[in-house]
C-alpha positions as CSV (number, residue, x, y, z in Angstrom):
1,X,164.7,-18.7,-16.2
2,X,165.5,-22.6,-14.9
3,X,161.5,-22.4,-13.7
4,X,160.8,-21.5,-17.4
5,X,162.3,-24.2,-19.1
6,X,161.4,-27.1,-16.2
7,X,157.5,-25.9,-17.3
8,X,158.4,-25.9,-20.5
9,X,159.8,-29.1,-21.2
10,X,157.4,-31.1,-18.7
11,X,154.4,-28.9,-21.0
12,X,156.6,-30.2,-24.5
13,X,156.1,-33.8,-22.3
14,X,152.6,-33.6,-21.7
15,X,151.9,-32.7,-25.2
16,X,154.1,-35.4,-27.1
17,X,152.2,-38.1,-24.8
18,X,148.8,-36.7,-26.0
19,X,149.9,-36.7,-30.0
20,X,151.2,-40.3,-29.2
21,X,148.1,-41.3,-28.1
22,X,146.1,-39.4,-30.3
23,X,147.9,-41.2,-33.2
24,X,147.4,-44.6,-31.6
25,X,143.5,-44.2,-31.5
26,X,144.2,-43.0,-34.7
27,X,145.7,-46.3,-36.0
28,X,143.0,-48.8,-33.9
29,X,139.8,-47.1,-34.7
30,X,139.3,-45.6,-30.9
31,X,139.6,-42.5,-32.6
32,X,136.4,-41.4,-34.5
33,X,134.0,-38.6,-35.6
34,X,131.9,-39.9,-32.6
35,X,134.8,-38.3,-30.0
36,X,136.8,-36.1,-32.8
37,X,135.8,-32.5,-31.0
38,X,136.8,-34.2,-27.3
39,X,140.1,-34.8,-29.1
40,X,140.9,-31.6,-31.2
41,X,139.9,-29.6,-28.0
42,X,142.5,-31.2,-26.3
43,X,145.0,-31.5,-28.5
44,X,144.4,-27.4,-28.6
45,X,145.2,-26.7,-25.3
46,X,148.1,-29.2,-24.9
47,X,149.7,-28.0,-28.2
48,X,148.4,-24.5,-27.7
49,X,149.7,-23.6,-24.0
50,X,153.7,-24.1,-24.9
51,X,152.9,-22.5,-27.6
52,X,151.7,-19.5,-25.7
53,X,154.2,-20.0,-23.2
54,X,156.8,-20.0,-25.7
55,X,155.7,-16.3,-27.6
56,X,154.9,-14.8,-23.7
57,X,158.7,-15.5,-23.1
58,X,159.7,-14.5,-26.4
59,X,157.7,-11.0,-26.2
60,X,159.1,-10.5,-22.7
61,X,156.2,-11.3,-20.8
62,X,158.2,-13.5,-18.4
63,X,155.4,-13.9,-15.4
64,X,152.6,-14.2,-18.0
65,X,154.7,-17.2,-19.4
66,X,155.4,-18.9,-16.3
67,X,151.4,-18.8,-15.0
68,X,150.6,-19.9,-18.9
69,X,152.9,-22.8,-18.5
70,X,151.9,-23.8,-14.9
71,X,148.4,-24.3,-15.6
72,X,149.4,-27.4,-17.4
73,X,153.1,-28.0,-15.5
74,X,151.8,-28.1,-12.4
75,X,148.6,-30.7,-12.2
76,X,151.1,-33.3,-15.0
77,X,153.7,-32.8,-11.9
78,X,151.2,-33.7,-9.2
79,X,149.8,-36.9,-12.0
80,X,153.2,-38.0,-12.5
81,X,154.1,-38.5,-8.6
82,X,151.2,-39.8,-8.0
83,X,151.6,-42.7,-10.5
84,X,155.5,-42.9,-8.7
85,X,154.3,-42.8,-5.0
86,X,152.0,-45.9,-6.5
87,X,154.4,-47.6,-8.3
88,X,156.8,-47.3,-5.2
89,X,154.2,-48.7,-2.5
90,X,151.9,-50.9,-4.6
91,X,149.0,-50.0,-2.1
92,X,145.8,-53.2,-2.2
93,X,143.2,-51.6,-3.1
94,X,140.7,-54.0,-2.1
């Protein structure tokens, strides 16, 4: 049950960082019919997979849920250490 809301809330994350985003291109013109399907086909899956997440736990379906959920948990997990480990040891990249 803890696993189920950890995946949940990091999903809820992932997806409130793409709306912001989303938004912001939005408001400065990045944001166009040019790259409109890129944008509503992401903004389905990163909306769409807590959603499913959400009514797979709600109907019982409790493993279902938690693979629906990981899909996205996991790899925004492995992102956001990344971006830690190299805020933590500013590597050189040169």
């Amino acid at each position: 049950m803890i696993t189920y809301r950890i995946f949940l809330a990091i999903n809820l994350l992932i997806a409130a960082i793409a709306v912001f985003f989303f938004i912001w291109g939005l408001s400065d013109g990045t944001v166009s019919s040019f790259n409109a399907g890129l944008w509503a086909g992401l903004l389905a899956v990163v909306i769409g997979v807590p959603a499913g997440g959400y009514f797979l736990h709600r109907n019982g379906q409790r493993a279902a849920a938690l693979v629906l959920l990981g899909l996205l948990a996991v790899p925004g997990l492995l992102a956001a250490l990344f971006f830690l480990i190299l805020m933590i040891a500013q590597p050189r990249w040169n």
